[in-house]
N, CA, C, O and CB atoms as a CASP TS submission, in Angstrom:
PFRMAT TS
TARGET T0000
AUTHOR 0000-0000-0000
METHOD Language model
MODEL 1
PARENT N/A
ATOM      1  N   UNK     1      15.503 -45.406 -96.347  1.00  0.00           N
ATOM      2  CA  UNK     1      16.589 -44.779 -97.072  1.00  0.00           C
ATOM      3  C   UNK     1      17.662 -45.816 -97.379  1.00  0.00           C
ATOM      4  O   UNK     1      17.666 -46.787 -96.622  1.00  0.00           O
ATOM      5  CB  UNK     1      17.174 -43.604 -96.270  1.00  0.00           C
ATOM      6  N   UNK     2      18.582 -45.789 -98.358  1.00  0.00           N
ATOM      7  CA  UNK     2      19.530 -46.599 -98.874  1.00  0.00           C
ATOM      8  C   UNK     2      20.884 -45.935 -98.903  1.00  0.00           C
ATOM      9  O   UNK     2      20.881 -44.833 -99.450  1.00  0.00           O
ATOM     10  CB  UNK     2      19.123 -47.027-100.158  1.00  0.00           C
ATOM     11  N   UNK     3      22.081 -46.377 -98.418  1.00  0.00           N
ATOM     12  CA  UNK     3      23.186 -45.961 -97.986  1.00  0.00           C
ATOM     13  C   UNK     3      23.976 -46.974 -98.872  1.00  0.00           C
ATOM     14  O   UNK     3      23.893 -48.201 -98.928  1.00  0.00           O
ATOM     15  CB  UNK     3      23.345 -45.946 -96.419  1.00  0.00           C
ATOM     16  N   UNK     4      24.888 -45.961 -99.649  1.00  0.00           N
ATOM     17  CA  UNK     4      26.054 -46.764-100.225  1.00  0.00           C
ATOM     18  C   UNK     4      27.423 -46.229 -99.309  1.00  0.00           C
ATOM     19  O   UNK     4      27.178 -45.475 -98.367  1.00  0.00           O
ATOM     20  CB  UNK     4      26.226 -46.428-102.053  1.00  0.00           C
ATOM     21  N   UNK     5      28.893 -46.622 -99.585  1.00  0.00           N
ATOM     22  CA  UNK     5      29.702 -46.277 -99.267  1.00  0.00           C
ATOM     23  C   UNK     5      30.166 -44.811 -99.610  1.00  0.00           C
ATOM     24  O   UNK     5      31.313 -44.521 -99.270  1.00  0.00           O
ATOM     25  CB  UNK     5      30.252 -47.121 -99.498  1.00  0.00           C
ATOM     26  N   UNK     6      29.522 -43.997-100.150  1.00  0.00           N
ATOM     27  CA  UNK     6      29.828 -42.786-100.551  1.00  0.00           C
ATOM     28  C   UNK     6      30.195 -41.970 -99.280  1.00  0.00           C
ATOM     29  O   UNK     6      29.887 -42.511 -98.218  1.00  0.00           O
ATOM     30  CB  UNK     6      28.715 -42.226-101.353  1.00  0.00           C
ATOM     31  N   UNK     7      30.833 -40.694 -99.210  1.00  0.00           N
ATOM     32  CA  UNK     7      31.113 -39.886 -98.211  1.00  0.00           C
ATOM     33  C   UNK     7      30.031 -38.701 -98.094  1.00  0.00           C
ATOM     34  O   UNK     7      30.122 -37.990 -97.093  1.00  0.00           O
ATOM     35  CB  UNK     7      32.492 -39.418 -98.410  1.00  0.00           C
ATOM     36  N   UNK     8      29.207 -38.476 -98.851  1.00  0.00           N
ATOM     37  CA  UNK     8      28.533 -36.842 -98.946  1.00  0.00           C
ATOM     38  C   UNK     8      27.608 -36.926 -97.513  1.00  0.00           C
ATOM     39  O   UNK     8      27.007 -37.937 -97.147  1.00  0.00           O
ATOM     40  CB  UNK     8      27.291 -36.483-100.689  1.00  0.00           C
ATOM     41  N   UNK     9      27.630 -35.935 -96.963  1.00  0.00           N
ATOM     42  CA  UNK     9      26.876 -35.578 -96.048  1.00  0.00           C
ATOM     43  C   UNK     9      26.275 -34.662 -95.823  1.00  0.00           C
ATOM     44  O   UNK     9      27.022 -33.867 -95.252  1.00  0.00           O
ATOM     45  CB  UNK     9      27.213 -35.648 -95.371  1.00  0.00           C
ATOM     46  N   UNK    10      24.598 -33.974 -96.018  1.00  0.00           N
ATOM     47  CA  UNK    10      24.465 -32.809 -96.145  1.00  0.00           C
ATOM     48  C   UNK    10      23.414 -32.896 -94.478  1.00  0.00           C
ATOM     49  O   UNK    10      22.929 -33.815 -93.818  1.00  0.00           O
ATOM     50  CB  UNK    10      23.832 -32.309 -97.840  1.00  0.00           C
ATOM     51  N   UNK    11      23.458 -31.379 -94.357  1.00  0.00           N
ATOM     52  CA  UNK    11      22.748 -31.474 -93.032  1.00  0.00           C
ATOM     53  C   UNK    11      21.463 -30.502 -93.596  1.00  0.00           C
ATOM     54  O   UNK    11      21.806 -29.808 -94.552  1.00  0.00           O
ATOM     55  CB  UNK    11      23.759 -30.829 -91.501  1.00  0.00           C
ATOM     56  N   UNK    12      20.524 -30.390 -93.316  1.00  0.00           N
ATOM     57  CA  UNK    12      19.172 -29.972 -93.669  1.00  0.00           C
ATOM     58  C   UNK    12      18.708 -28.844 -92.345  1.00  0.00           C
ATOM     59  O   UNK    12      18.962 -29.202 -91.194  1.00  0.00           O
ATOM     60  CB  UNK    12      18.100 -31.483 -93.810  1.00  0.00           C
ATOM     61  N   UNK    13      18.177 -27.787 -92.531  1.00  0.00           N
ATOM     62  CA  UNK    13      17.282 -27.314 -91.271  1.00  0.00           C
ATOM     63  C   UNK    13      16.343 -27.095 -91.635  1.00  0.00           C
ATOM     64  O   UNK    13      16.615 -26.498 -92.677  1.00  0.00           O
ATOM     65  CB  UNK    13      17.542 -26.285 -90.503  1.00  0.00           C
ATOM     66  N   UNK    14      14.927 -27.139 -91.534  1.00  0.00           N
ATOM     67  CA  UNK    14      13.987 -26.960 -91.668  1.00  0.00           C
ATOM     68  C   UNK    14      13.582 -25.450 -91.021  1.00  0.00           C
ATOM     69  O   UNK    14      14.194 -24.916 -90.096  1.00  0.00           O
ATOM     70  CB  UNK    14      13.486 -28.060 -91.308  1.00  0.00           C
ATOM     71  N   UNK    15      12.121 -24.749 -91.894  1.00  0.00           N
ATOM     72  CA  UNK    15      11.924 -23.306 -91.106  1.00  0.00           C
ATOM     73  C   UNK    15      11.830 -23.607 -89.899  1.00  0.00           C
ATOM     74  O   UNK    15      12.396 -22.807 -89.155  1.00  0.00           O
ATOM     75  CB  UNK    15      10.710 -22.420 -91.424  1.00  0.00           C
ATOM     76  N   UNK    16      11.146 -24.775 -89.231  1.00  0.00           N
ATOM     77  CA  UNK    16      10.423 -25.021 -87.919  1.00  0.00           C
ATOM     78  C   UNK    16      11.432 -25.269 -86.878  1.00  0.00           C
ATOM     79  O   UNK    16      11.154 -25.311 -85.680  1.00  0.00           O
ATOM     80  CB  UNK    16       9.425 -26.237 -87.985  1.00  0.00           C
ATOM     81  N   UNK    17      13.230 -25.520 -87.617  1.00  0.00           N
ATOM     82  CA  UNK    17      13.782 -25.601 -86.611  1.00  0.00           C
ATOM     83  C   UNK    17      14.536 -26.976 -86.620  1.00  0.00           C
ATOM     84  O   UNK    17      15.670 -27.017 -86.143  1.00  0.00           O
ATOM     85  CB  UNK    17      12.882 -25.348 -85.628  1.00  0.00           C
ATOM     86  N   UNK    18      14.006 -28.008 -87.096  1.00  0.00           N
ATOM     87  CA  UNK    18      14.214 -29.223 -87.038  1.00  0.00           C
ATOM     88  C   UNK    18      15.344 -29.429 -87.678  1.00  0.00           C
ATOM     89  O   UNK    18      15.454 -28.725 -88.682  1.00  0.00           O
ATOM     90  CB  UNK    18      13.260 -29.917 -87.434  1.00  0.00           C
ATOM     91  N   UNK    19      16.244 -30.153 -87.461  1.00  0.00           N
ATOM     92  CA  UNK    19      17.484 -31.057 -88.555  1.00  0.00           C
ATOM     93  C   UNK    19      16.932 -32.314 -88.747  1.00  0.00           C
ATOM     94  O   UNK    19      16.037 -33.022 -88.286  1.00  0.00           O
ATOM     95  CB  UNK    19      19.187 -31.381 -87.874  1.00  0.00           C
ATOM     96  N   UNK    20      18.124 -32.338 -89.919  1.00  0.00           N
ATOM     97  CA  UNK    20      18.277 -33.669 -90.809  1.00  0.00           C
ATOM     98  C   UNK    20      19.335 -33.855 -91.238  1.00  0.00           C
ATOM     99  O   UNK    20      20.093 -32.944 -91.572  1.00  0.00           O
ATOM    100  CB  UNK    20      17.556 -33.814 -91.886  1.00  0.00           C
ATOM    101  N   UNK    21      19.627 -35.208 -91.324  1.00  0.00           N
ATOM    102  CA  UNK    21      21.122 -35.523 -92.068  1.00  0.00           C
ATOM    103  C   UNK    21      21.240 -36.708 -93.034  1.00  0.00           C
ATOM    104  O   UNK    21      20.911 -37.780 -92.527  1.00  0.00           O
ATOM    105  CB  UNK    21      22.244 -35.853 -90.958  1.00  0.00           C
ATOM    106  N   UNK    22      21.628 -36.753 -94.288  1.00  0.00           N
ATOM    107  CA  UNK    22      21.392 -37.244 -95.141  1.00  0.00           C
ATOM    108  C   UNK    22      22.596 -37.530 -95.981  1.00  0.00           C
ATOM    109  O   UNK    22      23.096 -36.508 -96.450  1.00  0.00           O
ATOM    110  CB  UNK    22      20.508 -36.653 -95.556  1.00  0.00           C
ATOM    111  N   UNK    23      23.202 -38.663 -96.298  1.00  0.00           N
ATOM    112  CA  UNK    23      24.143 -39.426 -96.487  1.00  0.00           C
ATOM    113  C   UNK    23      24.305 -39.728 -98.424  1.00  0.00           C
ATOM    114  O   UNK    23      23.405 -39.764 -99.263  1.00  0.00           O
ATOM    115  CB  UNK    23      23.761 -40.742 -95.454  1.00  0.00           C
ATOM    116  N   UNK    24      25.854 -39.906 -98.604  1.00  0.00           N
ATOM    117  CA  UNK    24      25.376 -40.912 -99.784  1.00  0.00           C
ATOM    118  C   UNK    24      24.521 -41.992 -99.748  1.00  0.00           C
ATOM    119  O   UNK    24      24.426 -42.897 -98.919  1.00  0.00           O
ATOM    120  CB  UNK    24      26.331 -41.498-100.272  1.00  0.00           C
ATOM    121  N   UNK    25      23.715 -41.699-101.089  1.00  0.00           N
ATOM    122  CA  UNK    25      22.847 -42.874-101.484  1.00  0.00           C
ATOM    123  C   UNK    25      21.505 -42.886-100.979  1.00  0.00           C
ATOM    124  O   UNK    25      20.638 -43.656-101.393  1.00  0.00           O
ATOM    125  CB  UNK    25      23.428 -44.099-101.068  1.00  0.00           C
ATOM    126  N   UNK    26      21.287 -41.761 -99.801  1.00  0.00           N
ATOM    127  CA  UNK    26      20.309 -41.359 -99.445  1.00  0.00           C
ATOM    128  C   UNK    26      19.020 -40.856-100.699  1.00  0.00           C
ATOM    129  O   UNK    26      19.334 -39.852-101.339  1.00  0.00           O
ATOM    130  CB  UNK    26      20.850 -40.420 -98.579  1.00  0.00           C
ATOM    131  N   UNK    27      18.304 -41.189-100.881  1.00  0.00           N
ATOM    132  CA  UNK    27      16.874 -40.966-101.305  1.00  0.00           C
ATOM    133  C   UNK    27      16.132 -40.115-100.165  1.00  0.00           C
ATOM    134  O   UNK    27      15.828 -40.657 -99.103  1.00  0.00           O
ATOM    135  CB  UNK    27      16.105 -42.433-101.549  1.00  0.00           C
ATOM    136  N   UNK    28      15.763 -38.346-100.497  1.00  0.00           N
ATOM    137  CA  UNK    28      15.069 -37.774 -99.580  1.00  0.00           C
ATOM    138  C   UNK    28      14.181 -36.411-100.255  1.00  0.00           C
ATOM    139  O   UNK    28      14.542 -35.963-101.343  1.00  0.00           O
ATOM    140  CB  UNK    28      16.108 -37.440 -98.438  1.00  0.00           C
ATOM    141  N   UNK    29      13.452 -36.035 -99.798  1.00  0.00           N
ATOM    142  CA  UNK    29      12.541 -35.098-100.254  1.00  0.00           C
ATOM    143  C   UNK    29      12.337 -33.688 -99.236  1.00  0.00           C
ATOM    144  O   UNK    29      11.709 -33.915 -98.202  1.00  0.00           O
ATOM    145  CB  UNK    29      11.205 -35.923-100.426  1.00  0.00           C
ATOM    146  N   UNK    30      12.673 -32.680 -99.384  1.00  0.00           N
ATOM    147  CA  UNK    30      12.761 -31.299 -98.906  1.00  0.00           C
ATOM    148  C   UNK    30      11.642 -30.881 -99.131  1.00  0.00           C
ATOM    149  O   UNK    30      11.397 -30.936-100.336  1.00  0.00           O
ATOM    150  CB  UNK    30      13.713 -30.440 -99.433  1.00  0.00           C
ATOM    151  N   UNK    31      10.719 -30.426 -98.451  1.00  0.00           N
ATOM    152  CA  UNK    31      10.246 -29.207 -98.503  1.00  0.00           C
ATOM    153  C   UNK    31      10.304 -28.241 -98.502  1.00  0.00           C
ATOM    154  O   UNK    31      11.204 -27.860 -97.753  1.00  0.00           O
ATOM    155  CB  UNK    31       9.917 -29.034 -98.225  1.00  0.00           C
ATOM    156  N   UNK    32       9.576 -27.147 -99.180  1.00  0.00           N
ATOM    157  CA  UNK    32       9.864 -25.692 -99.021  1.00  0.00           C
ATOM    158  C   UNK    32      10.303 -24.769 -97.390  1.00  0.00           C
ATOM    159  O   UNK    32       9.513 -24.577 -96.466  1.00  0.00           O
ATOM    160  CB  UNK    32       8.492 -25.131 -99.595  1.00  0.00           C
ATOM    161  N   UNK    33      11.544 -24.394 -97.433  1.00  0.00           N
ATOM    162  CA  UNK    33      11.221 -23.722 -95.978  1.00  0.00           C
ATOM    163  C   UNK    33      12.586 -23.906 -95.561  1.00  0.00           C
ATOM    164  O   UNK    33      12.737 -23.868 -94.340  1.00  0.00           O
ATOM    165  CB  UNK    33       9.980 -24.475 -94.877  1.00  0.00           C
ATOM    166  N   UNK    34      13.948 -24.156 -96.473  1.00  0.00           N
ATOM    167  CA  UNK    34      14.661 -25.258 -95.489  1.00  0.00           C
ATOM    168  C   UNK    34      16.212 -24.545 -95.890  1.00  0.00           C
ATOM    169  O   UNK    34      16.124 -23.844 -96.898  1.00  0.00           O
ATOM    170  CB  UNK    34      14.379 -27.327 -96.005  1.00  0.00           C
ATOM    171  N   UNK    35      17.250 -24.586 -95.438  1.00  0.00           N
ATOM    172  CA  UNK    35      18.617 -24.830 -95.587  1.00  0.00           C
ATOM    173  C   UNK    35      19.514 -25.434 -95.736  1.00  0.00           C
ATOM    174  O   UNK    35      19.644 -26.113 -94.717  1.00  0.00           O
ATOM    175  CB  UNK    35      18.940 -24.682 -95.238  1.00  0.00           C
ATOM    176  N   UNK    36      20.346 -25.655 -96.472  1.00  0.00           N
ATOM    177  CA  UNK    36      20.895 -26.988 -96.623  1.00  0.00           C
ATOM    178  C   UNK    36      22.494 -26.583 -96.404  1.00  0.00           C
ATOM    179  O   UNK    36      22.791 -25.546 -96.995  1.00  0.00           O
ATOM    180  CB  UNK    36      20.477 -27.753 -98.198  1.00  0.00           C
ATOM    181  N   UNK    37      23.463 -27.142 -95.743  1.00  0.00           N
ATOM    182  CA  UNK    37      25.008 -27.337 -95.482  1.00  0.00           C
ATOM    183  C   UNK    37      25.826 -28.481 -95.914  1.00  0.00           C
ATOM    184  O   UNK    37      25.440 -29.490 -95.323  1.00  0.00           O
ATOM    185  CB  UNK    37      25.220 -27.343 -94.162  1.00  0.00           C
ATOM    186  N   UNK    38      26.520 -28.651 -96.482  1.00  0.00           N
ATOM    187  CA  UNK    38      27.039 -29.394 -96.935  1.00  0.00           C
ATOM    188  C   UNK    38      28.660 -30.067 -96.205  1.00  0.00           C
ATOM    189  O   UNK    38      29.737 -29.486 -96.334  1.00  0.00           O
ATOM    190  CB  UNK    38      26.952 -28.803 -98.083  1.00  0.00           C
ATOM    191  N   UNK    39      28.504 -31.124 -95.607  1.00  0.00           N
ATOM    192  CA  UNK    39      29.409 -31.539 -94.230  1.00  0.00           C
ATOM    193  C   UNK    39      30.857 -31.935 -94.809  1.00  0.00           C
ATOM    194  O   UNK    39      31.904 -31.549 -94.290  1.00  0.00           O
ATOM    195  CB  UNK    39      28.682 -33.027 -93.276  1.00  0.00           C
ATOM    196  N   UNK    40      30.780 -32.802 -96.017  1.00  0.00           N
ATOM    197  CA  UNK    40      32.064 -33.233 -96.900  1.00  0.00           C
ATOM    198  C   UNK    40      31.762 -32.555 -98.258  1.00  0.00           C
ATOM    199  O   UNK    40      30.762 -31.880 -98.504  1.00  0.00           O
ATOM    200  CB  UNK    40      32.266 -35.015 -97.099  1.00  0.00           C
ATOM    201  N   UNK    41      32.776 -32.837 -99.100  1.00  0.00           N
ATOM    202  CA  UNK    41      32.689 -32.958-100.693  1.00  0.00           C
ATOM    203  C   UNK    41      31.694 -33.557-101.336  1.00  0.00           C
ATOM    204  O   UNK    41      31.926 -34.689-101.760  1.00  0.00           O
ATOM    205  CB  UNK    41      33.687 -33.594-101.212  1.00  0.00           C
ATOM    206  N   UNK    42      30.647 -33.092-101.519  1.00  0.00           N
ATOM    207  CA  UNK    42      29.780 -33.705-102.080  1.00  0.00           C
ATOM    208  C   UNK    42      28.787 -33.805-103.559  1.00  0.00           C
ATOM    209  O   UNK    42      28.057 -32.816-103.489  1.00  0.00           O
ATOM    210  CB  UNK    42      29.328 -33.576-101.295  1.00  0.00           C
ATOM    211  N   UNK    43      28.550 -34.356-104.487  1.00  0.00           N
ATOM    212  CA  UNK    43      27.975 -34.328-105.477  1.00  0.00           C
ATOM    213  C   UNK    43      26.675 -34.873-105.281  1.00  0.00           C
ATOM    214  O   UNK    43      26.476 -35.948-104.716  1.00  0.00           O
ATOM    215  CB  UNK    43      28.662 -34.834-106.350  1.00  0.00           C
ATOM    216  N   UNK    44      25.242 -33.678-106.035  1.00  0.00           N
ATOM    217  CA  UNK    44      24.441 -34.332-106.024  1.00  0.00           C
ATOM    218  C   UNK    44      23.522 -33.449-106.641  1.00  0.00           C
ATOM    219  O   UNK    44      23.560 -32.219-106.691  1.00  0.00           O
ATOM    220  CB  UNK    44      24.254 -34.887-104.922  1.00  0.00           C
ATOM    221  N   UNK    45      22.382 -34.535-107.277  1.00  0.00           N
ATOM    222  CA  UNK    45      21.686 -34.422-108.346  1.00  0.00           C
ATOM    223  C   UNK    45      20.109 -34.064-107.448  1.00  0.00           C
ATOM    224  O   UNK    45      19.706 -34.674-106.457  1.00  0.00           O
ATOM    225  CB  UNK    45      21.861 -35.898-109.397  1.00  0.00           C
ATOM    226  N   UNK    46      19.366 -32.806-108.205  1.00  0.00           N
ATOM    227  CA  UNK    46      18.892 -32.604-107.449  1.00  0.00           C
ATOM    228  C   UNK    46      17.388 -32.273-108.758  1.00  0.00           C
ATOM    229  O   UNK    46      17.496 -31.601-109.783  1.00  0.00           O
ATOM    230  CB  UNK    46      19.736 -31.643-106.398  1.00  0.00           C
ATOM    231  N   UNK    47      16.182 -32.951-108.290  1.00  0.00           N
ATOM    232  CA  UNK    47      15.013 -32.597-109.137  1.00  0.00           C
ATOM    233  C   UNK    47      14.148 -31.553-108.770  1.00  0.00           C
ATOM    234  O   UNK    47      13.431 -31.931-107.843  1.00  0.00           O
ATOM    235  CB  UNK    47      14.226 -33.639-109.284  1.00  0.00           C
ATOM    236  N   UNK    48      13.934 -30.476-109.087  1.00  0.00           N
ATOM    237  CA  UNK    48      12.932 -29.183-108.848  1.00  0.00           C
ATOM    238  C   UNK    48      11.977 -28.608-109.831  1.00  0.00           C
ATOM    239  O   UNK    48      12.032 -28.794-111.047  1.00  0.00           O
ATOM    240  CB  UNK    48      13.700 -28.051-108.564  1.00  0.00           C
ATOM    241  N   UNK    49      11.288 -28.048-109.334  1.00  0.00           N
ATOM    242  CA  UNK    49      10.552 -27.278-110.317  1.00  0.00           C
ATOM    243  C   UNK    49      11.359 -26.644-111.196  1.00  0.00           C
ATOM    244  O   UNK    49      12.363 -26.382-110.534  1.00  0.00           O
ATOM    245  CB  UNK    49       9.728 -26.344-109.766  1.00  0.00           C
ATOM    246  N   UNK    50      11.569 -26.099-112.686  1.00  0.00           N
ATOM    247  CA  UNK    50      12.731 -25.488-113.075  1.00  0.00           C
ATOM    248  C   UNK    50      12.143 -23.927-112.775  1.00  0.00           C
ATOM    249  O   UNK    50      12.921 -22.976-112.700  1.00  0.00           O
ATOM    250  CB  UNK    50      13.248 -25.916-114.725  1.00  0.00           C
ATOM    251  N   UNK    51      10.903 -23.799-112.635  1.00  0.00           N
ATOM    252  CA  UNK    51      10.345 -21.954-112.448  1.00  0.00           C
ATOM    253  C   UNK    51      11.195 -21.768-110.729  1.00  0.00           C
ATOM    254  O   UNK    51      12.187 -21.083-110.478  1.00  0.00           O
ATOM    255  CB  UNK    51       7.741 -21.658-112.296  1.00  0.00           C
ATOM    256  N   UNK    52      10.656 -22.347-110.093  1.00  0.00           N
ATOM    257  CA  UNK    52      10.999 -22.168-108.324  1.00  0.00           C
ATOM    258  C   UNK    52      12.291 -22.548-108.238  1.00  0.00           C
ATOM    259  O   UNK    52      12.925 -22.123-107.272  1.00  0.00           O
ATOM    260  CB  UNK    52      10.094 -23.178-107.156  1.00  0.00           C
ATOM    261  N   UNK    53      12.719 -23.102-108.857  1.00  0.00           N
ATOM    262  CA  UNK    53      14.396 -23.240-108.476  1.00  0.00           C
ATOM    263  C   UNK    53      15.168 -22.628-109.524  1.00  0.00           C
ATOM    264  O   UNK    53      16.397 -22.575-109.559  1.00  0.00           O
ATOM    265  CB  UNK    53      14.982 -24.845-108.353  1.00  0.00           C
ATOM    266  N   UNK    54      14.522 -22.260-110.208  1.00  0.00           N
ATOM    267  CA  UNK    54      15.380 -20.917-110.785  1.00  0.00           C
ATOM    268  C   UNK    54      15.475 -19.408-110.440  1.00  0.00           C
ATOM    269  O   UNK    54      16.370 -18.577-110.595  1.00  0.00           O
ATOM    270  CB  UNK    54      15.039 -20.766-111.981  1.00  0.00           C
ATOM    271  N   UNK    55      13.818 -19.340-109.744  1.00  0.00           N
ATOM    272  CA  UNK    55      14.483 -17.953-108.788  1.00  0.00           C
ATOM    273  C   UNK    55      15.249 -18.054-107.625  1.00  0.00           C
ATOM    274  O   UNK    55      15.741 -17.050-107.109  1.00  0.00           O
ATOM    275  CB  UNK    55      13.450 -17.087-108.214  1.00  0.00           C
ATOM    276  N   UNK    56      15.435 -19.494-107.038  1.00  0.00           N
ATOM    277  CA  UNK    56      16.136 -19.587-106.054  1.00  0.00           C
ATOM    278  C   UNK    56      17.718 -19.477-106.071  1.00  0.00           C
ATOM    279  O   UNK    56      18.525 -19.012-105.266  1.00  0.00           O
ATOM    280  CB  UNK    56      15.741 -20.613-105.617  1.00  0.00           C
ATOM    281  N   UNK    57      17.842 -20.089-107.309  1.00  0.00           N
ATOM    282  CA  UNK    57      19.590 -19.986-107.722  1.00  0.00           C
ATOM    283  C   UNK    57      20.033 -18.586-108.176  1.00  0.00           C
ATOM    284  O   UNK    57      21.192 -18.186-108.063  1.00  0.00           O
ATOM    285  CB  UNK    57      20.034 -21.041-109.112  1.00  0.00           C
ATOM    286  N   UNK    58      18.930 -17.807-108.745  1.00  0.00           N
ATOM    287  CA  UNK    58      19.151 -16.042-109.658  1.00  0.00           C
ATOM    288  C   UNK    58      19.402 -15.840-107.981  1.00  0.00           C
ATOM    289  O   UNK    58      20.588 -15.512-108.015  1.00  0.00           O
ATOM    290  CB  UNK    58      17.309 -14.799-110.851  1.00  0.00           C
ATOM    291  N   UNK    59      19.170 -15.833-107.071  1.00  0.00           N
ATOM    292  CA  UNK    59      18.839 -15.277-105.847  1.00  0.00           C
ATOM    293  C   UNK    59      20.158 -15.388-105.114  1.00  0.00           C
ATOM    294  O   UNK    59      20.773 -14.392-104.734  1.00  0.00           O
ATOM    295  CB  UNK    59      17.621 -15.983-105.142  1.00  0.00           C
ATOM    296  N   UNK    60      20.611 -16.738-104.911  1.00  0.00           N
ATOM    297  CA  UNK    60      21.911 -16.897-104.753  1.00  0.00           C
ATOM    298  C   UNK    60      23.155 -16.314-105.278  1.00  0.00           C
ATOM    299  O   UNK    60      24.183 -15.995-104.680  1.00  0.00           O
ATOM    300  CB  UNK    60      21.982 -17.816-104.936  1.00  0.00           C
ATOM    301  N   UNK    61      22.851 -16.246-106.495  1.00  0.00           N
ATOM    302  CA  UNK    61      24.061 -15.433-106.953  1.00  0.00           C
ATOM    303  C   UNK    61      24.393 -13.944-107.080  1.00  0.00           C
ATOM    304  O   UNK    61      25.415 -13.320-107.364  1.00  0.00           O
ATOM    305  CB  UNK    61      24.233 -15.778-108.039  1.00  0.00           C
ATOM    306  N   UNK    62      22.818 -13.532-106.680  1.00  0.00           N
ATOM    307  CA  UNK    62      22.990 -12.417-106.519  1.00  0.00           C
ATOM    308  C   UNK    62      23.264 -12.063-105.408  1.00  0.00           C
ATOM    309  O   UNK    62      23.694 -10.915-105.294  1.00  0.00           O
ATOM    310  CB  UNK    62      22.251 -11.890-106.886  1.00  0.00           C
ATOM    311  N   UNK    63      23.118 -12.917-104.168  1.00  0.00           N
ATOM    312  CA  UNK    63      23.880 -12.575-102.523  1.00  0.00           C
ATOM    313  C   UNK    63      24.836 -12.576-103.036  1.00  0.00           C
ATOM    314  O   UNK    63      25.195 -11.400-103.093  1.00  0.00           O
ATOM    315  CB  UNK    63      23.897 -13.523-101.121  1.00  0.00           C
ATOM    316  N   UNK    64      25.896 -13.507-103.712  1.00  0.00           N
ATOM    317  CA  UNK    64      27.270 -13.932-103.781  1.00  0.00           C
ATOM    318  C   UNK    64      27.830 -12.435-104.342  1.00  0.00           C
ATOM    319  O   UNK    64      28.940 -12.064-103.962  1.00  0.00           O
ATOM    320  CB  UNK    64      27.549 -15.408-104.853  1.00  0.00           C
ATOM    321  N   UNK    65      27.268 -11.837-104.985  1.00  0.00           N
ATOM    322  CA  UNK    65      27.708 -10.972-106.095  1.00  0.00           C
ATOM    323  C   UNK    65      28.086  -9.459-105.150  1.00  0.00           C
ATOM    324  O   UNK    65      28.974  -8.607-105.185  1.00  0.00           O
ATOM    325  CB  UNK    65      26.299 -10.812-107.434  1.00  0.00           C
ATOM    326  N   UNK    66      26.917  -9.706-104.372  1.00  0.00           N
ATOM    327  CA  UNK    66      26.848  -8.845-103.117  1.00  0.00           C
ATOM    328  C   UNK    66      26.052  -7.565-103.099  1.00  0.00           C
ATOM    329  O   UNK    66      26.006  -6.880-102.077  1.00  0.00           O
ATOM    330  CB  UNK    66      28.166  -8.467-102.761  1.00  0.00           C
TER
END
């Protein structure tokens, strides 16, 4: 992995339980199954399927919505 001076910090859980923590500049790959928290202010660019990560975001906003 490659670390710049950036601040973002996201923390990862996996279904199985496991963490992860992942930094600016970090290069990393998620699998299906997982949660993600976000530790600072962070920006970030993220590549997905656009079918599977579009029911995932309709999904989100519809918790938010309530």
């Amino acid at each position: 992995m490659r670390r710049t001076g950036a601040t973002c910090e996201l923390h990862v859980t996996f279904a199985d339980g496991t963490q992860e923590t992942v930094h600016g500049g970090d290069l990393f790959h998620w699998p299906p199954g997982h949660t993600v928290r976000a530790g600072a202010d962070s920006e970030v660019v993220l590549f997905s399927p656009q079918h599977e990560h579009g029911a995932v975001i309709d999904h989100m906003l519809a918790k938010m919505q309530g």
